[in-house]
C-alpha positions in Angstrom: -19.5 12.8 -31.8 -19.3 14.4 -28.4 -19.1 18.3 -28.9 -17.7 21.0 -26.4 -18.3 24.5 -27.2 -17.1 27.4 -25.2 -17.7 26.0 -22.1 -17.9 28.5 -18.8 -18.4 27.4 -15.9 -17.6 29.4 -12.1 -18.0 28.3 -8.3 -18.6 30.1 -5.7 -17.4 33.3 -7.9 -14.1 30.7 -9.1 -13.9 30.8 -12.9 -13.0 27.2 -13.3 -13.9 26.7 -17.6 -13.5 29.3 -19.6 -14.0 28.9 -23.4 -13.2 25.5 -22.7 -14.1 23.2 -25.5 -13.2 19.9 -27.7 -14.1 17.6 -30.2 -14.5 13.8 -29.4 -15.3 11.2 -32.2 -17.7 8.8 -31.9 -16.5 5.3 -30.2 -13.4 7.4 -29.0 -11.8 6.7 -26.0 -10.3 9.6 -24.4 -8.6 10.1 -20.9 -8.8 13.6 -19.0 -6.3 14.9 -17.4 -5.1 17.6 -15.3 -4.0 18.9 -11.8 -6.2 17.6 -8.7 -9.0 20.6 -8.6 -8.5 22.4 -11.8 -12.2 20.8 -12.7 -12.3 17.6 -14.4 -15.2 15.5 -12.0 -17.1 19.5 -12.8 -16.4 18.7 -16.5 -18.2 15.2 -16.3 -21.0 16.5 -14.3 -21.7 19.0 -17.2 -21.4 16.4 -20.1 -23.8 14.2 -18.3 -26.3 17.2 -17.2 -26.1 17.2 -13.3 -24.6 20.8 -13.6 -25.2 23.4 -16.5 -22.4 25.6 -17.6 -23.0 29.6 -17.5 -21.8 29.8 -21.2 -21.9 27.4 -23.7 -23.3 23.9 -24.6 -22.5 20.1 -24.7 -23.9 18.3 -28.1 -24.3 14.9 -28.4 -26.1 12.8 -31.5 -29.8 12.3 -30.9 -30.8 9.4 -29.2 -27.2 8.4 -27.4 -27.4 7.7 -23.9 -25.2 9.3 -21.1 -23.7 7.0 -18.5 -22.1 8.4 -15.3 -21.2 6.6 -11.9 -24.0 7.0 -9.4 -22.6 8.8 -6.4 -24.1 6.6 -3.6 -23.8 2.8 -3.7 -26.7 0.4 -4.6 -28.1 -1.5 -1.6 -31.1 -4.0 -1.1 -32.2 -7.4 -0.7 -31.7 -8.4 -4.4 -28.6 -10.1 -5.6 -25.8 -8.3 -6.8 -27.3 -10.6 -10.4 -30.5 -8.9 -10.0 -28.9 -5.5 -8.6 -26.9 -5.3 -12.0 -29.7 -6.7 -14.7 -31.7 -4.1 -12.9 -29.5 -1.2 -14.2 -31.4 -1.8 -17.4 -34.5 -0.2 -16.8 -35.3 -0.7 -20.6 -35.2 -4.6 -20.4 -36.7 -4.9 -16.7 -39.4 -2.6 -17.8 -40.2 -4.9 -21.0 -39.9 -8.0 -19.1 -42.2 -6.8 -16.7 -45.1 -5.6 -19.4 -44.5 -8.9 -21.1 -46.2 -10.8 -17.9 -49.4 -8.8 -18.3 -49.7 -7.6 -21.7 -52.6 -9.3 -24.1 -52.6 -7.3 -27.5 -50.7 -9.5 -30.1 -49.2 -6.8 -31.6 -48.1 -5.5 -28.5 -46.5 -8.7 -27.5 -44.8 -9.2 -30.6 -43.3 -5.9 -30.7 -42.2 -6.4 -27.0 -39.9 -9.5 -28.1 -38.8 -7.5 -30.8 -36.9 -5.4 -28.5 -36.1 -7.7 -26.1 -34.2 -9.9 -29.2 -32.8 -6.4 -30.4 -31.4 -5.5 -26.9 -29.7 -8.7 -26.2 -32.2 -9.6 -23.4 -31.9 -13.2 -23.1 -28.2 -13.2 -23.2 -27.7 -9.9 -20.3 -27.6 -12.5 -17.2 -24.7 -14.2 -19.0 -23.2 -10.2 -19.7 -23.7 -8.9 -16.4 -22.6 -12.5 -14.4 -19.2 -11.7 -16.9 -18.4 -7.9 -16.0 -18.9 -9.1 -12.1 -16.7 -11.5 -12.1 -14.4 -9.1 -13.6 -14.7 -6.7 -10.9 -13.6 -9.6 -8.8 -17.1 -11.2 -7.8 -17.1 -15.0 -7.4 -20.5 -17.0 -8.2 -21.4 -17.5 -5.3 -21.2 -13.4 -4.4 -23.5 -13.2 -7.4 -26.1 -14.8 -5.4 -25.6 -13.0 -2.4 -27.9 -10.0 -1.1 -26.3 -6.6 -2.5 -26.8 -5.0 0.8 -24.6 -7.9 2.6 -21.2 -6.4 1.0 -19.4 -3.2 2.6 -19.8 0.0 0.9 -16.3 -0.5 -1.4 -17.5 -3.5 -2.7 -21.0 -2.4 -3.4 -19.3 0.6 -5.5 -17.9 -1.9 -7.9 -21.2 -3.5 -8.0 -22.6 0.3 -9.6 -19.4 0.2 -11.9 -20.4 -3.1 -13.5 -23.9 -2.0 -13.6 -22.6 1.1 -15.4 -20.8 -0.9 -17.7 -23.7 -3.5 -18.1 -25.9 -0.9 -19.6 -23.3 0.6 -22.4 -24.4 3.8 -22.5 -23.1 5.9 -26.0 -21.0 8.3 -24.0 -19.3 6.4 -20.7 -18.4 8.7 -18.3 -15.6 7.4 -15.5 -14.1 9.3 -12.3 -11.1 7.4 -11.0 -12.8 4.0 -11.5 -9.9 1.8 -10.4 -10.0 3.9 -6.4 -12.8 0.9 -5.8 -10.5 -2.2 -7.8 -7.2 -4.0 -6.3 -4.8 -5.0 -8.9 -6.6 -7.9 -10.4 -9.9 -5.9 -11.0 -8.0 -3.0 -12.5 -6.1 -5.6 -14.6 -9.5 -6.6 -16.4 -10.9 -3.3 -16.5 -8.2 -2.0 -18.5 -8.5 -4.7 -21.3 -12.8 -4.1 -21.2 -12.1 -0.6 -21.7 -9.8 -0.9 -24.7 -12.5 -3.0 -26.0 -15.4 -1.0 -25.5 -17.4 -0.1 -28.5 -18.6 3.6 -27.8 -17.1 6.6 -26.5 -15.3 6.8 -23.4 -14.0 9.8 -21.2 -12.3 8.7 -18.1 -10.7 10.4 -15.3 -7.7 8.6 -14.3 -4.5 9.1 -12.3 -3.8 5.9 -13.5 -0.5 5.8 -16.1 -1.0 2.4 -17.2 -4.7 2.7 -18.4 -3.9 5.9 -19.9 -1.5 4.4 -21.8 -3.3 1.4 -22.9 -6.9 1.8 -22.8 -7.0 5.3 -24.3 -5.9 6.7 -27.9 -6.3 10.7 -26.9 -5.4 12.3 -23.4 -8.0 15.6 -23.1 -5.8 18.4 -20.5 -7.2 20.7 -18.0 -5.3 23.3 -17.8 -5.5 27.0 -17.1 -9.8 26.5 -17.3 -8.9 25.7 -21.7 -9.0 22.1 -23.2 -6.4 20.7 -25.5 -6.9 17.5 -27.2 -3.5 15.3 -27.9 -3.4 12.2 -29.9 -1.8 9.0 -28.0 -2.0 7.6 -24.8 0.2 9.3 -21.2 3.7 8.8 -21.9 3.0 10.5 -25.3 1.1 13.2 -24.4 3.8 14.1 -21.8 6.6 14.3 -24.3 4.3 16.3 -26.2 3.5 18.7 -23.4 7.2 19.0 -22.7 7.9 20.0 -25.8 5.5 22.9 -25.7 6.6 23.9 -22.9 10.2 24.0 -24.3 9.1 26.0 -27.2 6.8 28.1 -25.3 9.8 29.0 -22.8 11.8 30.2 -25.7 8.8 32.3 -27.4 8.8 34.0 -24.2 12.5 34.6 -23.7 12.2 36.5 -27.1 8.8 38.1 -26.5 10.6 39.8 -23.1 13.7 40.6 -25.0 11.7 42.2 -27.9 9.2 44.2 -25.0 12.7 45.3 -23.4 14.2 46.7 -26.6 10.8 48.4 -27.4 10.4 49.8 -23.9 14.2 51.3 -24.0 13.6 52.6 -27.4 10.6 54.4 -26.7 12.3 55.7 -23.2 15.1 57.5 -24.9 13.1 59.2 -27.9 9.7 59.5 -26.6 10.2 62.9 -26.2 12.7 63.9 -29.2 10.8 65.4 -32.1 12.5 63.4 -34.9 11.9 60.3 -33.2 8.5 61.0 -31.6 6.3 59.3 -34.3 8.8 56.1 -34.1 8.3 56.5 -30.3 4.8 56.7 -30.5 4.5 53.6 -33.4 6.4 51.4 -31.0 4.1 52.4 -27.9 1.2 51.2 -29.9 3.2 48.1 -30.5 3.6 47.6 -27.3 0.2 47.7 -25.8 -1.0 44.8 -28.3 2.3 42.9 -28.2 0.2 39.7 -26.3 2.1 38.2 -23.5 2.4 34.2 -24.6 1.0 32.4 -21.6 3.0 29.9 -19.4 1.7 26.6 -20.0 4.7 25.1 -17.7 2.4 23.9 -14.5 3.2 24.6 -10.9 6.0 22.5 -9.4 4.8 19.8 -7.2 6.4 19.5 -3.9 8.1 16.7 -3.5 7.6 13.7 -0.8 10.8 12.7 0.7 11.0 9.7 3.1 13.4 9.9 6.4 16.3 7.4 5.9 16.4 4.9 8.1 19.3 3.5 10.3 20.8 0.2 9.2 20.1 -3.1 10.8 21.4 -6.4 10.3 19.5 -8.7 8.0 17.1 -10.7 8.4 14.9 -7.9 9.8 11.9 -10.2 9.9 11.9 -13.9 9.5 8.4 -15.9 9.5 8.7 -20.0 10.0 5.8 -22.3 9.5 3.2 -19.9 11.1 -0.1 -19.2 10.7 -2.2 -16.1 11.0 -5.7 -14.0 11.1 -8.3 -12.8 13.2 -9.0 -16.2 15.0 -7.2 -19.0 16.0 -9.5 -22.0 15.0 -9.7 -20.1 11.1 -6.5 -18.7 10.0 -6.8 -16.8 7.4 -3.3 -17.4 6.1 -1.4 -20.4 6.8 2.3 -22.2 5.9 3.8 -19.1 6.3 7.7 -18.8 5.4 9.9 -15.8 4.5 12.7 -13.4 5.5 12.7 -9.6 5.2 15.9 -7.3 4.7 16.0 -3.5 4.4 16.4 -4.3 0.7 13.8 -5.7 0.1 11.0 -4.1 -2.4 7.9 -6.4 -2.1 4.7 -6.7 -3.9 2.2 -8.7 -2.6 -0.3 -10.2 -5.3 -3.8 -11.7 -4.9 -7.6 -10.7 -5.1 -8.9 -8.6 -2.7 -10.3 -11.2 -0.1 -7.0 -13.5 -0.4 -5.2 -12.2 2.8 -2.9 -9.5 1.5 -4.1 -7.0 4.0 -3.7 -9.7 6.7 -0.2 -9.9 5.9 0.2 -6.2 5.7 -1.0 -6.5 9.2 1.1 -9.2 10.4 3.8 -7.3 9.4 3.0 -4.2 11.2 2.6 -5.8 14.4 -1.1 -5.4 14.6 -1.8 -9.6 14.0 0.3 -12.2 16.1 1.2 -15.4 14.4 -0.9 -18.8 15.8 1.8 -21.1 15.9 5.5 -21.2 13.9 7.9 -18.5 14.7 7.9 -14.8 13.8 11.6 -12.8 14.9 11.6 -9.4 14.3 14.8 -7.4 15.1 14.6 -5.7 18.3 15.4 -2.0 17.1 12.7 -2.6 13.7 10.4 0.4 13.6 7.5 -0.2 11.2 5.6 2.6 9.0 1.9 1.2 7.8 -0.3 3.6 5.6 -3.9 1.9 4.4 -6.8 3.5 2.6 -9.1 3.0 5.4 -7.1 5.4 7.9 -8.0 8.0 5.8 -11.5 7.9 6.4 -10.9 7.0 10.6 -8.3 10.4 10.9 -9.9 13.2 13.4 -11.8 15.7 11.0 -11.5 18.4 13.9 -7.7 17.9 13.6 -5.4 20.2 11.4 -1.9 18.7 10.6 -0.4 20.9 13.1 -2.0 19.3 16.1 -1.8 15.7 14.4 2.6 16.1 13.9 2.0 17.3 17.2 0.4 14.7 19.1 2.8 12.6 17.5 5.8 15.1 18.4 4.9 16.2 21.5 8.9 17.0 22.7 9.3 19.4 19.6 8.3 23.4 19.1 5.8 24.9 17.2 8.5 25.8 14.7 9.6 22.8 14.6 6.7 21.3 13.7 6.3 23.0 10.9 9.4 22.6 9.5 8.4 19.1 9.7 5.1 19.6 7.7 6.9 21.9 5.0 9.0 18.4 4.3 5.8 16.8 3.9 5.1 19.1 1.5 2.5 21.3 2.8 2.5 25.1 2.7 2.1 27.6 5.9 -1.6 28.2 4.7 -2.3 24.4 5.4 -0.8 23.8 8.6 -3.9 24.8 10.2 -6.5 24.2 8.0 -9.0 21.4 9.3 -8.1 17.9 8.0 -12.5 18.2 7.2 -11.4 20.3 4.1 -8.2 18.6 3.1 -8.5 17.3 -0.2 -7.8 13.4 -0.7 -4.4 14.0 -1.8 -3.3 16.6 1.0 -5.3 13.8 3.2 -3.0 11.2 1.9 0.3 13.3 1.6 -0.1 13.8 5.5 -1.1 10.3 6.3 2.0 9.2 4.8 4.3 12.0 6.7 2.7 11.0 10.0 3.8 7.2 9.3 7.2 8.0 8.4 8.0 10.7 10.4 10.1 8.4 12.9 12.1 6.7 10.0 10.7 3.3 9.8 12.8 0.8 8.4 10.3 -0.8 7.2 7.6 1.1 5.4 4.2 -1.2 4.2 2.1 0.8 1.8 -1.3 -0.6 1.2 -3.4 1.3 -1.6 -1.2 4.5 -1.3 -1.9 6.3 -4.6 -5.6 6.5 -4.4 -5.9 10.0 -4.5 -3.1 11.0 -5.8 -2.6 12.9 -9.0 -0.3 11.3 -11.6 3.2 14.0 -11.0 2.3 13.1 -7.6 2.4 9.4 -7.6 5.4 10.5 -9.7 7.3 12.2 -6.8 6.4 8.9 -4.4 8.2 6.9 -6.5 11.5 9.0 -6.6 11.1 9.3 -3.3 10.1 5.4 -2.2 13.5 4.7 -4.9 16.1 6.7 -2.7 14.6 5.1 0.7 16.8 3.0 2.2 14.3 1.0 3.9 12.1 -2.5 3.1 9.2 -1.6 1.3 6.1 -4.0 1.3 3.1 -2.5 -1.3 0.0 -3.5 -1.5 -1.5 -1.5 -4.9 -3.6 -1.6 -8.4 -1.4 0.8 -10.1 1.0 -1.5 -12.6 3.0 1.7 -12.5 4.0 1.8 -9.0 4.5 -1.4 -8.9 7.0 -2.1 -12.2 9.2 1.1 -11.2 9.4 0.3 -7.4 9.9 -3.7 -6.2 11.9 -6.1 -7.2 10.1 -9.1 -5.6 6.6 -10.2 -6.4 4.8 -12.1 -3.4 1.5 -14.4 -4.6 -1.1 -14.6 -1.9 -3.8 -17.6 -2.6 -5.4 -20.5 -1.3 -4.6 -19.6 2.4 -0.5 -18.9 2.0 2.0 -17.0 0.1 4.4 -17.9 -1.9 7.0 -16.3 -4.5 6.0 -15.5 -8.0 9.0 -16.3 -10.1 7.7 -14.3 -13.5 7.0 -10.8 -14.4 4.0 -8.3 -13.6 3.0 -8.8 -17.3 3.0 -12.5 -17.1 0.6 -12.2 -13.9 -1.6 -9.7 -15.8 -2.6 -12.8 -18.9 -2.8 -15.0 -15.8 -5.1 -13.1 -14.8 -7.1 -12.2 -17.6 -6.8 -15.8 -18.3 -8.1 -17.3 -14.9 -11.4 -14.9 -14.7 -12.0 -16.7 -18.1 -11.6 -20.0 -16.5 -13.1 -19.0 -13.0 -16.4 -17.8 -14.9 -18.0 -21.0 -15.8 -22.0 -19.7 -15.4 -21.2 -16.7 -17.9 -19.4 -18.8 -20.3 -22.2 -21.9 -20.3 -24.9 -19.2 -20.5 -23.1 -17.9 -23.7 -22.7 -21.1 -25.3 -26.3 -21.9 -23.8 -27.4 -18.7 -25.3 -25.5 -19.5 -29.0 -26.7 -23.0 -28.6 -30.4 -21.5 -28.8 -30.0 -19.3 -31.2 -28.2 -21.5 -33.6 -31.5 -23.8 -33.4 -33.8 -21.0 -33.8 -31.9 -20.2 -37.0 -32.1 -24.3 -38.0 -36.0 -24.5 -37.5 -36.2 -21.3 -39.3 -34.1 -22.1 -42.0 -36.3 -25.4 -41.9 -39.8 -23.2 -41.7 -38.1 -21.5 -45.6 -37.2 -24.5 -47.1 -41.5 -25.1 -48.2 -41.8 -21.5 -49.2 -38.7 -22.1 -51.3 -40.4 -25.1 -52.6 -43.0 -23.3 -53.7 -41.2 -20.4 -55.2 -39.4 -22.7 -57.4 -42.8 -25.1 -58.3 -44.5 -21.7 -59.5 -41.6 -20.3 -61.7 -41.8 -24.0 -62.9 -45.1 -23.8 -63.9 -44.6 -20.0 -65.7 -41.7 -21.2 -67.7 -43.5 -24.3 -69.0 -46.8 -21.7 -69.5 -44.0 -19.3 -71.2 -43.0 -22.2 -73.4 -46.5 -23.3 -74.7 -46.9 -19.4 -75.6 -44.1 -19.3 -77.4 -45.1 -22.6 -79.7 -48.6 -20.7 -80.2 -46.9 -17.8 -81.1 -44.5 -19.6 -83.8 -47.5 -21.5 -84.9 -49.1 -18.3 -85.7 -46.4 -16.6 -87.1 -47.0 -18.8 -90.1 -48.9 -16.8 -92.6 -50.1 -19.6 -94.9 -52.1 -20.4 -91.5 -54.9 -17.6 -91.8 -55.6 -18.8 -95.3 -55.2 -22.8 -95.1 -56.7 -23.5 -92.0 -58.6 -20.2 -90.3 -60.0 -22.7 -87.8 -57.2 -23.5 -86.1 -56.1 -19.8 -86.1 -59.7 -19.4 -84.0 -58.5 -22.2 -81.5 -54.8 -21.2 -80.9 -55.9 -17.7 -80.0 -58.3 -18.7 -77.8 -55.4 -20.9 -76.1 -53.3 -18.6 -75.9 -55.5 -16.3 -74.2 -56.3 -19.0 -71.5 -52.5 -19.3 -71.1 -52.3 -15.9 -70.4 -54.4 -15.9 -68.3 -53.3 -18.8 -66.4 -49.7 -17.3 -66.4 -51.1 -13.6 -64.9 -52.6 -16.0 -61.9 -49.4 -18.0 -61.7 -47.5 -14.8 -61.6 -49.5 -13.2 -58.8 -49.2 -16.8 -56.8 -45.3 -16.5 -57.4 -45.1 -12.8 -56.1 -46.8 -13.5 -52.8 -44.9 -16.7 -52.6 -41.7 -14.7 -52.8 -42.5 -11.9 -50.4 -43.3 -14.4 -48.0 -39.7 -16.1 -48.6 -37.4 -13.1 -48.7 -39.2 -11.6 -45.1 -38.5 -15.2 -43.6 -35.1 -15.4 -44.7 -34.3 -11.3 -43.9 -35.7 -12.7 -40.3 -33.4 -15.7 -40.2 -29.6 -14.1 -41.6 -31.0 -11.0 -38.8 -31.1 -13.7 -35.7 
């Protein structure tokens, strides 16, 4: 099991753990939770040794391996095959002493391992978990350093997962994965055999991957049993309870404090007085669990226009003429409409985002937009291109340039921020903040049209909470691009497919897409699936020669106990024969002969006997060997 034991842990003089600790099972998948910067990425750094709490210790079995997420993404010439298999440093390092190594023993004990760690079947594993991720066989093949530094992330996730370490450590795995990755990620983590602690904003995986949520909260750890939506009616509940404790706490401290006021000082009552004094000072105050309020996000309502808002015929789109990227284009769009466009990352759905914005033109076909449509687009990638010298005052501003400073701020405390943010450099924003003001700054001229791709990144789960209520009472079209099922089952209506060079509707439901999914990386994975059957193929005739290699030793096993019975048998005769008392005095001779027999049967039966027992070692280690394989 993995043991936490009054953990303590401060920052820069910020007491983030304190007599923090819990109990995780063995193969027990767990998600943590808690409020962005109460300490949960510090808490994986501990259990996996890159920081070391001021107070307490982390306990883990003997000989079970760690895994966390390496921080910077792998790069290099070799494959993103090699680039995983490499991520076993155990098999590469066998595989490479097997080239050069000339003591038998040695070399037997090197294949050993290599059978025991499932060496010959890993390029069939790791081929598997990429294509997962959303890696076709032909980016297998390609150089790791080729892909951008997003995809090259998910390359060190499947490593990670590649290796199954004993303890998997994950922060926010699905920020690198579009919808179809975080799809199969979810069903590999419910099936994973070792212990898990995730990270996760994510309300679908915590409700389906995990069976305990671990909460952060006020620097303490509490374990619950079930997945997100449990642990939340669980939490409320406390909260409830804890609320009312409280209310009679204060109204027991009042009607202490009032007794003690009006006879402190009267002799009769002094020693009452003074009884309920003492009472007070260890009366503990029970401690509000209830968490701060999140501030909402509220989206400007738009002004109505006439449908169709935008209409697309028979056009064609990308980044060059002579190769579209998307193609047989044909759709309207009204302010009612709640859109989700599906598709692996690579498929076009960002170009569509785009088209939509007004940032691509179509290539041929028609694309009408109403003349008075005003578009807000928020993507992932302007978070990383916003001015880090900036503070959201000047960035409201540059956008506002007509309105005060007051104003302005009124502005910003709609998007949620406080008076001690407005001028704090957008360098030390966290991600949400970061987010939370991107999406302000796209809807502050009330877009009627509102295209979110990725939005929820780094978002907390209340907080992706408060988008939804507030993308449900907008009155605008919304068009999202996202990997969180969540968002997407509370907040469109429409599901938009985007393959094979066009888009099209998709007439079922987000759970339907999800087995199609699933399904289609089965079928899309043909290398990893041959190699397995390739793999069980082998092994099956390994087992058939050496099930053929026992079949003499059996032979001989059998011939030998043969031979003792029928040795057996001719003792026994002897023995009868001599049993015969009459024997001794008829015919003394014949006494003198069948002893003698009898003791070169014996003898021939000790030989026989030592034959059989080497014959039989040598059978039952050849047929441990074969039911092992």
């Amino acid at each position: 099991m993995l043991q936490l034991t009054d953990i303590v842990f401060r920052i820069e003089g910020r007491l983030l753990l304190d007599g923090a600790g819990a109990t995780i099972p063995a193969g027990h998948k767990v998600g943590l939770v808690g409020r962005n910067g109460v300490g949960k990425t510090t808490l994986l750094n501990i259990i996996s040794g890159t920081l070391h709490a001021d107070q307490g210790e982390v306990t883990v079995p003997t000989g079970w391996r760690i895994g966390r997420l390496r921080q910077e993404a792998p790069d290099g010439p070799e494959t993103l095959l090699e680039t995983v298999l490499g991520f076993d440093t155990e098999r590469t390092a066998l595989l490479a002493e097997a080239e050069t190594a000339t003591d038998p023993q040695r070399i037997t004990d090197i294949h050993l391992r290599l059978d025991d760690i499932g060496a010959h079947s890993a390029p069939a594993r790791a081929a598997s978990i990429l294509a997962g991720l959303g890696f076709s066989e032909e980016d297998q093949q390609q150089p790791c350093a080729s892909f951008s530094g997003g995809w090259r992330m998910r390359v060190a996730l499947a490593g990670l997962l590649f290796t199954a370490p004993d303890v998997l450590l994950l922060d926010e795995p699905t920020n690198y994965l579009d919808l179809e990755g975080t799809i199969w990620l979810k069903t590999y983590l419910r099936n994973y055999p070792h212990t898990i602690l995730i990270v996760s904003h994510d309300r679908t995986l915590l409700n389906s991957s995990v069976q305990s949520i671990l909460h952060l909260n006020d620097r303490k750890l509490s374990l619950f049993t079930g997945g997100y939506d449990r642990f939340e009616k669980t939490r409320a509940l406390q909260q409830e309870h804890l609320v009312k404790l409280r209310e009679k706490q204060d109204a027991q401290r009042k009607h202490m404090e009032k007794f003690v006021e009006r006879f402190r000082y009267k002799a009769s009552k002094a020693r009452q007085a003074q009884s309920r004094l003492k009472a007070l000072a260890k009366l503990e105050p029970i401690s509000a669990i209830v968490d701060s309020a999140i501030r909402p996000i509220t989206l400007p309502q738009p002004k109505e226009l006439a449908p169709p808002i935008l209409t697309v015929e028979n056009a064609s789109t990308g980044y060059a003429a002579d190769t579209p990227i998307l193609g047989g284009l044909n759709f309207r769009i009204d302010m009612d409409d709640r859109i989700a466009l599906l598709g692996k990352n690579g498929n076009g759905k960002s170009t569509l985002a785009k088209l939509f914005a007004g940032r691509l033109e179509v290539f041929d076909g028609k694309l009408i937009r109403d003349r008075k449509l005003q578009v807000g687009y928020f993507a992932q990638h302007q978070l990383d291109e916003m001015n880090e010298d900036g503070t959201p005052l000047s960035e409201i501003a540059t956008l506002l340039p007509d309105l005060s400073t007051g104003e302005l701020r009124t502005k910003l405390g709609g998007m949620g921020f406080g008076a001690e943010k407005f001028e704090t450099p957008i360098a030390v924003l966290s991600g949400g903040e970061r987010a939370r003001l991107l999406l302000g700054l796209a809807t502050l001229h009330a877009p009627h049209m509102l295209i979110l791709d990725e939005p929820t990144n780094h978002l907390d789960v209340d907080t992706r909470e408060s988008l939804i209520h507030a993308l449900n009472d907008y009155g605008g079209a919304v068009i999202l691009i996202s990997h969180d099922i969540h968002l997407i089952e509370t907040c469109v209506d429409r599901l938009w497919l985007v393959a094979d060079g066009t888009v099209r509707p998709y007439e079922e439901d987000l759970q339907a897409y999800q087995d199609l999914v699933l399904r289609k990386e089965r079928d899309d994975n043909p290398e990893a699936s041959t190699k397995s059957a390739n793999d069980k193929k082998e092994q099956r005739r390994v087992t058939a020669r050496k099930r053929a290699e026992l079949a003499p030793l059996k032979k001989k096993v059998t011939q030998l106990e043969r031979e003792i019975a029928a040795i057996e048998s001719e003792i026994s005769t002897i023995d009868a024969t001599l049993a015969d008392e009459t024997l001794y005095t008829d015919d003394p001779g014949r006494v003198q002969d069948l002893t003698r027999q009898r003791g070169d049967l014996q003898k021939r039966m000790e030989t026989k006997e030592a034959e059989w027992m080497v014959a039989q070692e040598h059978f039952e280690a050849a047929q441990s060997e074969t039911e092992t394989s």
